[in-house]
C-alpha positions as CSV (number, residue, x, y, z in Angstrom):
1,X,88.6,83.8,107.4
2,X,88.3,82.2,104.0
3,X,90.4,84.8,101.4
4,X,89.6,84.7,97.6
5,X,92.9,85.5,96.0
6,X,92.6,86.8,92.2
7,X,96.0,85.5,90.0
8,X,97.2,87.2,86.7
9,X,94.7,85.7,83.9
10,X,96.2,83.5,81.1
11,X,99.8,83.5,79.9
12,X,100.8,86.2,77.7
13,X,103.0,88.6,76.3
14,X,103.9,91.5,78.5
15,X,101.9,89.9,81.7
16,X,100.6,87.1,83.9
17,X,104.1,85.5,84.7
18,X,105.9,87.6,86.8
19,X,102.8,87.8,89.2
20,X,103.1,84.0,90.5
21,X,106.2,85.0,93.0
22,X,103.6,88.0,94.6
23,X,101.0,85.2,94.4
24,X,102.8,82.5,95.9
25,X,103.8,84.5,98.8
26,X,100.6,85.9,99.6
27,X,99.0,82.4,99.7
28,X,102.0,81.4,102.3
29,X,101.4,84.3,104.1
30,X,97.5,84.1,104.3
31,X,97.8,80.1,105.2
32,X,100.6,80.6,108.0
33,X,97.9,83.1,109.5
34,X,95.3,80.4,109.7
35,X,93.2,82.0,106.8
36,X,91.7,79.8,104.1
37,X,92.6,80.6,100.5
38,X,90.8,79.9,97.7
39,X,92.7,81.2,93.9
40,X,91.4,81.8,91.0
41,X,94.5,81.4,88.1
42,X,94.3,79.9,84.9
43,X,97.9,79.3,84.9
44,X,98.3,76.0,84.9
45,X,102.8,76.5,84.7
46,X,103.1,78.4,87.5
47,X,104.4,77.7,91.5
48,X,101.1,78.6,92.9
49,X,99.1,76.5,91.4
50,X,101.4,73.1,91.3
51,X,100.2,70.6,93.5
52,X,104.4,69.6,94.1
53,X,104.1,72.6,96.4
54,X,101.5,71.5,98.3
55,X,103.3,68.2,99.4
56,X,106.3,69.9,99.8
57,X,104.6,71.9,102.8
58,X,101.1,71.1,102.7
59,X,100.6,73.2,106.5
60,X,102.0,77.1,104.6
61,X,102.3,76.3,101.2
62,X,99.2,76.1,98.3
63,X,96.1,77.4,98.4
64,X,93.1,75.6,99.9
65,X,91.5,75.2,96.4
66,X,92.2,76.3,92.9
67,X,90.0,77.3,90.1
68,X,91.4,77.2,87.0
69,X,89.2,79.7,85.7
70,X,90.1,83.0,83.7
71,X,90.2,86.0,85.9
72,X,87.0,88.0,84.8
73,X,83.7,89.6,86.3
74,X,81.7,86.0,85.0
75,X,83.6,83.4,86.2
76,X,84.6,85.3,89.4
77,X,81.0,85.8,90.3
78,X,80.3,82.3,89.9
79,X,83.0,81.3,92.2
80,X,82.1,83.6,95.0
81,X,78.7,82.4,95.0
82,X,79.8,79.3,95.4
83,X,82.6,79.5,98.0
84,X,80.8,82.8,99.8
85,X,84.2,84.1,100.5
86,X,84.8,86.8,103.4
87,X,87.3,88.4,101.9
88,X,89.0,89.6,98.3
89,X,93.1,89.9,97.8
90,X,93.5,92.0,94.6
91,X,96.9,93.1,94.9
92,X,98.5,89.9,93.8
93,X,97.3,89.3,90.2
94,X,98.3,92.3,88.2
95,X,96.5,94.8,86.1
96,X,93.5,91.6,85.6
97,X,93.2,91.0,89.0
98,X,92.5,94.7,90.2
99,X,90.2,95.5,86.9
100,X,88.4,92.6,87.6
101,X,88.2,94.1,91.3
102,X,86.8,97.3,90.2
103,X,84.2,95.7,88.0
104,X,82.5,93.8,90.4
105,X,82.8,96.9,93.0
106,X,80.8,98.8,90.3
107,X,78.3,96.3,89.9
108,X,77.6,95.7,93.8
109,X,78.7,92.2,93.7
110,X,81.4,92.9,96.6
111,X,78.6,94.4,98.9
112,X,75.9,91.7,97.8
113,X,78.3,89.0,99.4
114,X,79.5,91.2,102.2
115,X,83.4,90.7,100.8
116,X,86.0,92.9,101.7
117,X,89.0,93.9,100.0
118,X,91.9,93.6,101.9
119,X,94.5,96.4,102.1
120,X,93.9,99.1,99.1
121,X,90.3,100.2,99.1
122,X,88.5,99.8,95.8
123,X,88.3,103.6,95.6
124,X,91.7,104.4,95.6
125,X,92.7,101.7,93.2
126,X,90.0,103.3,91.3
127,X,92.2,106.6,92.0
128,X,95.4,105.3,90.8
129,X,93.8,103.7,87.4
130,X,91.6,106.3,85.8
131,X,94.6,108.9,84.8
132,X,91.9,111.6,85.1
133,X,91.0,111.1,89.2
134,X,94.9,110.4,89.6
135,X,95.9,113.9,88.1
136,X,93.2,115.8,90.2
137,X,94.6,114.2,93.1
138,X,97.9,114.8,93.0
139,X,97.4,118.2,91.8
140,X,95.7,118.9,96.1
141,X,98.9,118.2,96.9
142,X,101.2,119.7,94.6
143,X,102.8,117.2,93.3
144,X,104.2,117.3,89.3
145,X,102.5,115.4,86.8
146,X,102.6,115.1,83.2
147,X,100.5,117.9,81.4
148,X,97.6,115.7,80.3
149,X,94.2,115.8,79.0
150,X,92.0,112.6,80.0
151,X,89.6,111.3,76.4
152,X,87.0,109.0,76.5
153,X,86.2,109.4,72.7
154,X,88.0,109.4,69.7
155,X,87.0,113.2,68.8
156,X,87.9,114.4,72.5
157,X,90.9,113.1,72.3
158,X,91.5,114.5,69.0
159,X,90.7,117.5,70.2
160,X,92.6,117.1,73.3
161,X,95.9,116.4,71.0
162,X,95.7,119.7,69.5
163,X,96.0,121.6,72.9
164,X,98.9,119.7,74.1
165,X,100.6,119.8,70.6
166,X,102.7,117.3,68.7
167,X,104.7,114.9,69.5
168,X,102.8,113.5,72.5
169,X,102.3,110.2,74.3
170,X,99.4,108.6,74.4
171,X,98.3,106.4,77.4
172,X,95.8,103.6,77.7
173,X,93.6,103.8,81.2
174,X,93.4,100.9,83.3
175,X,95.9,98.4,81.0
176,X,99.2,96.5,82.1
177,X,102.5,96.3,79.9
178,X,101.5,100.0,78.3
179,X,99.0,98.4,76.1
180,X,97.6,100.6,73.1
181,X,100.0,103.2,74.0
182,X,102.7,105.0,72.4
183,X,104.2,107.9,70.8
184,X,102.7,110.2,68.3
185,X,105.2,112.5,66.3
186,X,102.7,113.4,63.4
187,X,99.0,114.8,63.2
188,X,97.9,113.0,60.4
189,X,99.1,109.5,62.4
190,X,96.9,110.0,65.7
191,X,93.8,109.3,64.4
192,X,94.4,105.8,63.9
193,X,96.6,105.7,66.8
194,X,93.8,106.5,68.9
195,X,91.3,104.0,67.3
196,X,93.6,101.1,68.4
197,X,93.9,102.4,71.8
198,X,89.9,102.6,72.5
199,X,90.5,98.9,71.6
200,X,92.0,98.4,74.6
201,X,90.6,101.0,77.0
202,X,87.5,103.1,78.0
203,X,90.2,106.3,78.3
204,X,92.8,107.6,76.4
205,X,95.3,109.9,78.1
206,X,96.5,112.7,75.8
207,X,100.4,113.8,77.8
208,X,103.5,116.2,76.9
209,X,106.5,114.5,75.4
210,X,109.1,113.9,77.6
211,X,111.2,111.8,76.1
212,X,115.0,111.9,76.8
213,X,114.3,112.6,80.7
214,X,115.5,109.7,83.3
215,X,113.0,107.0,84.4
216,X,113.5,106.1,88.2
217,X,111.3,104.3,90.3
218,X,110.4,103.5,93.4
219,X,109.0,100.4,95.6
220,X,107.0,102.1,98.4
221,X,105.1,100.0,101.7
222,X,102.4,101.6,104.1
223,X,100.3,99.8,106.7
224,X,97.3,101.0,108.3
225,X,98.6,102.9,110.8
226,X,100.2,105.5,108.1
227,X,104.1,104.1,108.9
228,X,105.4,104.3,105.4
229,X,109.0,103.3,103.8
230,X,110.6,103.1,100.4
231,X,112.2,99.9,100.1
232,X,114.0,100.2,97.2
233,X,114.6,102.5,94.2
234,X,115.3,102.1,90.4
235,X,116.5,103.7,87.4
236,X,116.4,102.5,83.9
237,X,119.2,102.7,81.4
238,X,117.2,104.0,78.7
239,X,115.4,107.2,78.9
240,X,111.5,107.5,79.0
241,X,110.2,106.1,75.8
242,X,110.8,102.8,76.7
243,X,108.6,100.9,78.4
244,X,110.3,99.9,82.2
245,X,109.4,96.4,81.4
246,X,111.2,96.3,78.0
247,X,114.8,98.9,79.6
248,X,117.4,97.8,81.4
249,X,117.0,98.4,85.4
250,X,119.3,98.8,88.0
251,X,118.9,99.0,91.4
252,X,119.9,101.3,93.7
253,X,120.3,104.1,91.2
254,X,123.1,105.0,90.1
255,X,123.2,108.2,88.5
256,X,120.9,110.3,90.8
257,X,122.6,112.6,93.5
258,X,121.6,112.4,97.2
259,X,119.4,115.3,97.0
260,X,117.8,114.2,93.9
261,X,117.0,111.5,95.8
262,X,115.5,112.1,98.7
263,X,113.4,114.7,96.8
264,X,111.9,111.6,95.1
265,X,111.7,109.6,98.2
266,X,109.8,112.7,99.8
267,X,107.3,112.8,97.3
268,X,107.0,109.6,96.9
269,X,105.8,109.2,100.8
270,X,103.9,111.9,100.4
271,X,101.8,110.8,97.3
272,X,101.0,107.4,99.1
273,X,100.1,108.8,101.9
274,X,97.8,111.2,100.0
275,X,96.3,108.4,97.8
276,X,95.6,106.1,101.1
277,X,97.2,102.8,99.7
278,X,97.6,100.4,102.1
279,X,100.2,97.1,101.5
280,X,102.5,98.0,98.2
281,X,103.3,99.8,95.5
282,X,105.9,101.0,92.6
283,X,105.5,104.9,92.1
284,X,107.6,105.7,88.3
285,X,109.1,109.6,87.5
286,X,110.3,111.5,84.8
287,X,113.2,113.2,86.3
288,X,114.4,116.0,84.2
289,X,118.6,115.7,83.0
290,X,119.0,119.3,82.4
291,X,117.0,120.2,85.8
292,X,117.4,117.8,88.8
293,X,114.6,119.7,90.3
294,X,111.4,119.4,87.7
295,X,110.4,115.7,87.6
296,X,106.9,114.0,86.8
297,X,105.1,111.6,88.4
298,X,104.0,108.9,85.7
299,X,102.4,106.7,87.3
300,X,101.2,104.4,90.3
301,X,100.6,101.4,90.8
302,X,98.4,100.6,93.7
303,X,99.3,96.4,93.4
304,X,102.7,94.5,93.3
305,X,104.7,94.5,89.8
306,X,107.1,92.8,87.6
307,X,109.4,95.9,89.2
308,X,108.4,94.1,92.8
309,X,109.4,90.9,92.4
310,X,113.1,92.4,91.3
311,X,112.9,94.8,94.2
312,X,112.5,91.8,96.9
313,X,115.1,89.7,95.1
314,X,117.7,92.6,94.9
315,X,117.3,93.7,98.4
316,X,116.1,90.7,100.2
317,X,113.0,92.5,101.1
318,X,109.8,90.2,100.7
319,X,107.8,92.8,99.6
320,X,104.7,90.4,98.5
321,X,104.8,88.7,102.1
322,X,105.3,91.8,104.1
323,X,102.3,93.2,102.1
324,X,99.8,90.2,102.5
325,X,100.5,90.8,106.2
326,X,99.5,94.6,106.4
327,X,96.5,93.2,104.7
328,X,95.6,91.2,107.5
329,X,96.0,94.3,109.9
330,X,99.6,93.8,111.1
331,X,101.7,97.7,111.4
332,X,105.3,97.7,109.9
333,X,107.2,97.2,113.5
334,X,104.7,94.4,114.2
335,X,105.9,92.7,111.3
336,X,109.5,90.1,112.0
337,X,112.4,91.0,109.6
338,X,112.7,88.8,107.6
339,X,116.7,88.8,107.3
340,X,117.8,89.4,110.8
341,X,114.8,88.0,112.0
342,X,115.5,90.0,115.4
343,X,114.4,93.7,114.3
344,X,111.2,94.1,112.2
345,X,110.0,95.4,108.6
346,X,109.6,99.0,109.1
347,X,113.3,99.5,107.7
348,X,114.4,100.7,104.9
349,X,117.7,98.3,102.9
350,X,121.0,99.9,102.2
351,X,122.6,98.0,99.4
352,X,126.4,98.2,99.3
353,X,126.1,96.1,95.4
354,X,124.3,96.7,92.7
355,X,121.2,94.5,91.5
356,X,120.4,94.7,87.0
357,X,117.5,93.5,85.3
358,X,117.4,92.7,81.1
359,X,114.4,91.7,79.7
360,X,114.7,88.5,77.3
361,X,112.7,88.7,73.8
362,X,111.9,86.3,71.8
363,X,110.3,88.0,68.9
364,X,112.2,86.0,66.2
365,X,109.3,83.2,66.5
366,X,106.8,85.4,65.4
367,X,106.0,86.9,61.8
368,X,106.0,90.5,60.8
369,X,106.5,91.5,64.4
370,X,108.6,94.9,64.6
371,X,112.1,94.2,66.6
372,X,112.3,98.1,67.9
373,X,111.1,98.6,71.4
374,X,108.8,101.4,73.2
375,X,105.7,102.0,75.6
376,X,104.1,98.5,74.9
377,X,105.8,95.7,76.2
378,X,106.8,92.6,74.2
379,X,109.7,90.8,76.6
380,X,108.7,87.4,77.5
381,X,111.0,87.4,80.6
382,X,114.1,89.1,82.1
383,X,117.4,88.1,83.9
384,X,118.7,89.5,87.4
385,X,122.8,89.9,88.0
386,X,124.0,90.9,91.5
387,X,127.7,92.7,91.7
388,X,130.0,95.5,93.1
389,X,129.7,97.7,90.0
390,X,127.7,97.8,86.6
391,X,130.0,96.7,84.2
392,X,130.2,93.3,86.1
393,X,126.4,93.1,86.7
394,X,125.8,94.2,82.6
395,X,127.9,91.2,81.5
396,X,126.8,88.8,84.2
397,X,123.4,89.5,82.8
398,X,124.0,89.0,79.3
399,X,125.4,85.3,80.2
400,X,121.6,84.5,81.5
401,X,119.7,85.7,78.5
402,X,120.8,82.2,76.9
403,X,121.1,84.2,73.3
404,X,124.9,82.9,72.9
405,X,126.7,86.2,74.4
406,X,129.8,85.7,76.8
407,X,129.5,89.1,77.3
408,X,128.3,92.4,76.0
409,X,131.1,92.3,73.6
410,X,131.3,88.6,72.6
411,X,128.1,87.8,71.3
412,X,126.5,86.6,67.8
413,X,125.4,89.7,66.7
414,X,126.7,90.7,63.7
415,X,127.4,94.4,62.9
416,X,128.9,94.8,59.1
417,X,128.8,98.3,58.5
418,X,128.8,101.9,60.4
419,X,125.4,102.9,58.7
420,X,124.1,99.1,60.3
421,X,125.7,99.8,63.8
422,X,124.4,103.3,63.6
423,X,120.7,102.0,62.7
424,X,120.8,99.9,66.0
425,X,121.9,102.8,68.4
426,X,119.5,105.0,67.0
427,X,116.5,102.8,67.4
428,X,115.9,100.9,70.2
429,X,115.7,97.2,70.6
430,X,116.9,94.2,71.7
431,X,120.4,94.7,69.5
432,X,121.1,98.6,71.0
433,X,123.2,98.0,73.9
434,X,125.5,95.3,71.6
435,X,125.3,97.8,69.1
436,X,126.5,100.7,71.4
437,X,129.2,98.5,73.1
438,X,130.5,97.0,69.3
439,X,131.0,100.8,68.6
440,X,132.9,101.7,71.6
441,X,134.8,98.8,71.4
442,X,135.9,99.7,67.8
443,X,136.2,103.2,68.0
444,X,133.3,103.5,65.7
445,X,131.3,106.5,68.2
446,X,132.5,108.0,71.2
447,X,130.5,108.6,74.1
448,X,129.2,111.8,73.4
449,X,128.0,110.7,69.8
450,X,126.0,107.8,71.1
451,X,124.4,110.1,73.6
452,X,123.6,112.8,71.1
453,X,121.8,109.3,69.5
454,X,119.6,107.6,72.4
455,X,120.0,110.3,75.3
456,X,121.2,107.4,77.2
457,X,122.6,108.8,80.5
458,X,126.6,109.4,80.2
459,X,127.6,107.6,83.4
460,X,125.9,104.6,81.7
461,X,127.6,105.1,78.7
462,X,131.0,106.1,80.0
463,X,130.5,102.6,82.1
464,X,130.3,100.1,78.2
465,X,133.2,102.6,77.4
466,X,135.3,101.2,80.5
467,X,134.6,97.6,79.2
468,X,135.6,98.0,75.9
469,X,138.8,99.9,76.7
470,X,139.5,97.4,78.8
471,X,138.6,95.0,76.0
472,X,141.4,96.1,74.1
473,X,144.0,96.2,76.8
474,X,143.3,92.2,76.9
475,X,143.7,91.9,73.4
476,X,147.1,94.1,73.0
477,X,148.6,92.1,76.1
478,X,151.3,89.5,75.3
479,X,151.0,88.3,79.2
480,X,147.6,87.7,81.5
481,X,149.2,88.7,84.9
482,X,147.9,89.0,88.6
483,X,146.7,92.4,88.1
484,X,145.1,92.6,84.5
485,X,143.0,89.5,85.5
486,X,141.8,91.2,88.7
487,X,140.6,94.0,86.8
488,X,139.4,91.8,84.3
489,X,136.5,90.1,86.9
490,X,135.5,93.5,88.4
491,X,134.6,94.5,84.9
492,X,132.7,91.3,84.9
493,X,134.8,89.3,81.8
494,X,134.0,85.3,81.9
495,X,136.8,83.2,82.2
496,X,135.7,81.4,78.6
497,X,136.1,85.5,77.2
498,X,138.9,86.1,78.8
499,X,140.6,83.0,77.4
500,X,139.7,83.4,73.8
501,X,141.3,87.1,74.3
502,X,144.4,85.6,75.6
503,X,144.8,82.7,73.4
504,X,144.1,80.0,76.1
505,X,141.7,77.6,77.5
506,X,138.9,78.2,80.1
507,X,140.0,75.9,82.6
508,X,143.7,77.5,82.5
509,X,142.2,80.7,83.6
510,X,140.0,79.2,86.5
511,X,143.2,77.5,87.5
512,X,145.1,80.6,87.4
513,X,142.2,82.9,89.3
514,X,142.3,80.0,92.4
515,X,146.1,80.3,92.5
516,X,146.1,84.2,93.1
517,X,142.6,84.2,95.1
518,X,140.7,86.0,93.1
519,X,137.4,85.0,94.4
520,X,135.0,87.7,95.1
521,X,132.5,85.4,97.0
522,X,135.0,84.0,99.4
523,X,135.1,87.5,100.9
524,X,131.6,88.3,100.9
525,X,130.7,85.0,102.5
526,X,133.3,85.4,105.3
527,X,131.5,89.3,105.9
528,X,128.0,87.0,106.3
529,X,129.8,84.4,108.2
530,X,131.1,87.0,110.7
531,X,127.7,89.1,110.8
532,X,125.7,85.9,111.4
533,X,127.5,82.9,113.4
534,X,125.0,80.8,113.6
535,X,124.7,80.6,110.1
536,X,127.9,79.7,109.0
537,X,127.9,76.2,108.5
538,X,125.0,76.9,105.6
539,X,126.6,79.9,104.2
540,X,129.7,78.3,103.1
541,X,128.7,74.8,102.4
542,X,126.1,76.5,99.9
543,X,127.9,79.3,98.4
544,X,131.6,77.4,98.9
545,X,130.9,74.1,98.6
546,X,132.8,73.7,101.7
547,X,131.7,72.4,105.1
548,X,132.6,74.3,108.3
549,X,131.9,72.5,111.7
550,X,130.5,75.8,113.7
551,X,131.8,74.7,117.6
């Protein structure tokens, strides 16, 4: 069967990127089946479309033929007249590749050529991206949505404003990094407001304000056969108002009892099921602080994410993979697991660590561009830390975003005054969670004060407290003993930050943390080691850099 996969449209702000890793694994997966791929991505920096990969495996890896052509109705056509394809893979490409889906569905070019879309029909995708359809249809199945009125004109929308009442959100149909959205405190501010978002969408959705509820999510699976899982859940550090690509994530939650939960997981299930998506998806809430029983449903999206990709690396799940191979008609237990390799995909992963995203900005190269975050994303990329706890997976994280920080506390942000730290709790941007840890640290706010501020949950912020106590503890100690540098680690401190608290050298403290063992990996590779025997040999000379002969 000859597949035409659609990639993620040019490089830009707040997409394309983060779509090569579900790209790349669906052309693997479509080749390893036999299938012939053909890919349309204008990408030239990206992993699926670098001829390097095809040498490196030229039987699984690299598609059959790349266009370098933008993603649109035009150049798509052309392509598929000329390569008469069998079949269509929109789920890999983003928001471009599944608009550019439902365009040439509504123009009959898909049933001209006889192509079919594999996985997701073109109907529900339709479903999931025109907020009007997607209310209705959760609504047959009681599910909670945002109040909303759907606009497809300035003066309906208008309208529409004045019954749900001010502040609102406003949301752009059909558009990726929350595009020509945002939120609208004042009357006499919507009308322009609107104007700019009709520049980016056919609909406007007019919702309640719910900012200052939690934002979880959820990566959901379902094959053909209706066997559905939830592979892995997240919850952002900041509270809806913030675009998920532009908060902090963290996976599993972490705040969210076991009944609050499973609640989610229920509906989640329930609202895939309902909608008929077929491969994966990320289904986002508004869970309620004061109420762990009202939530929303936001959103879903009937396609892999940017939330995917962290999903598969934080759980070892290969979400993109195991979803090209529903798409070719495999069930869940038909499909190998792709860890044990013994029992199959229909499983759901229990994490005993913690996985945390940051997004990294960039927004000092560019003129007159506002530094304070919300519903449209400008984050040019993002980190991933694995660890036991948060505080250690926070300040692993900060290390990667290459901005200079050794921590959340030891960074080159500068923060001369109280009214200055208070500016950059208040608002949020790429300085708040320096700003909320400086003020900890110096006993500037406590914990309830900076919650009152950015309704940041107070596990979250009682977690920065821990670090900056702790902070000071190193400071005010005259001796770095076993203990104290034990504690240190968990709480995720660098050796280099630890040393410049202690008055010493990096290399001293590395020296000192072999002498009393304190190696976290040693541990966790031993656990693997003793789980998988056959893989031992691999498993410490890569993670220990030692060999061991397995007999």
């Amino acid at each position: 069967m000859k597949i035409l996969l659609l990639g993620s449209g040019a490089l830009k702000i707040g997409e394309a990127g983060e779509f090569d890793y579900s790209g790349s694994q669906a052309i693997k997966t479509f080749k390893k089946a036999g299938h012939e791929v053909i890919l349309i991505n204008p990408n030239i920096a990206t992993v699926q479309t670098d001829p390097e990969w095809v040498k490196n495996d030229p039987t699984f890896c690299g598609a059959n033929k790349v266009y370098f052509a933008p993603v649109t109705p035009d150049f798509v056509v052309k392509i598929i007249t000329q390569e008469k394809p069998e079949a269509l893979a929109l789920s890999f490409g983003g928001q471009t590749a599944l608009n550019c889906g439902l365009a040439l569905e509504k123009s009959g070019i898909l049933k001209k050529f006889g192509i079919t879309v594999l996985g997701t029909p073109v109907s529900v995708i339709e479903s999931t991206e025109d907020r009007e359809i997607f209310v209705k249809k959760l609504n047959e199945i009681n599910v909670l949505t945002p109040r909303s009125i759907a606009a497809y004109n300035k003066e309906d929308a208008i309208k529409a404003a004045e019954k749900i009442g001010f502040p609102l959100i406003m949301r752009a149909g059909f558009a990726l990094g929350g595009k020509g959205s945002g939120f609208c405190e004042r009357r006499e501010d919507f009308p322009k407001m609107v104007k700019e978002a009709f520049a980016f969408s056919p609909q406007v959705l007019v919702e309640e304000d719910l900012r200052g509820w939690k934002e979880i999510e959820y990566e959901v699976v379902r094959d053909g056969q209706d066997n559905c899982i939830t592979v892995v859940n997240m919850e952002n550090f900041d509270p809806l108002g913030i675009h998920t690509g532009e908060s902090i994530v963290i996976s599993p939650s972490v705040t969210m009892a076991n009944r609050e939960y499973q609640m989610l997981r229920t509906v989640a299930i329930k609202t895939i099921r309902h909608l008929g998506i077929i491969g994966e998806c990320n289904i986002q809430y508004a869970l309620n602080p004061k109420d762990d029983t009202e939530y929303r449903v936001i959103e879903v999206n009937a396609r892999l994410s940017r939330s995917s990709a962290l999903a598969s690396k934080a759980s070892g799940y290969p979400l993109a993979a195991v979803a090209a191979e529903i798409m070719l008609g495999k069930s869940l237990p038909d499909i190998p697991n792709a860890i044990t390799l013994k029992t199959t995909a229909f499983f759901e992963p229990a994490l005993d660590y913690v996985a945390l995203k940051i997004p990294r900005w960039d927004l000092q190269k560019f003129r007159k561009v506002s530094h304070e975050i919300a519903t449209e994303m400008k984050s040019v990329g993002e980190v991933m830390a694995l660890g036991r706890n948060f505080p250690e997976v926070v300040q692993k994280a900060v290390r990667m975003l290459a901005i200079g920080a050794h921590g959340i506390l030891n960074s080159p942000l500068e923060f001369r005054t109280d009214a200055e730290i208070e500016d950059a709790i208040r608002v949020a941007s790429p300085r708040r969670l320096f700003a909320i840890a400086h003020a900890l640290y110096r006993e500037k706010f406590d914990v309830e004060k900076i919650w009152e501020m950015t309704k940041i949950d107070h596990w979250f912020l009682q977690q920065l407290d821990r670090i900056a106590v702790f902070a000071r503890e190193l400071d005010e100690a005259k001796n770095l003993d076993k203990e104290l540098l034990r504690k240190a680690k968990i709480l995720g401190f660098s050796d280099r930050e630890i040393a410049e608290r202690m008055n010493s050298t990096e290399n001293e403290i590395r020296e000192l943390r072999k002498k009393w063992n304190i190696i976290p990996v040693a541990k966790q590779v031993d656990t693997l080691a003793a789980e998988f025997p056959a893989q031992t040999n691999y498993l410490y000379t890569t993670y220990l850099g030692e060999k061991f002969d397995v007999k």
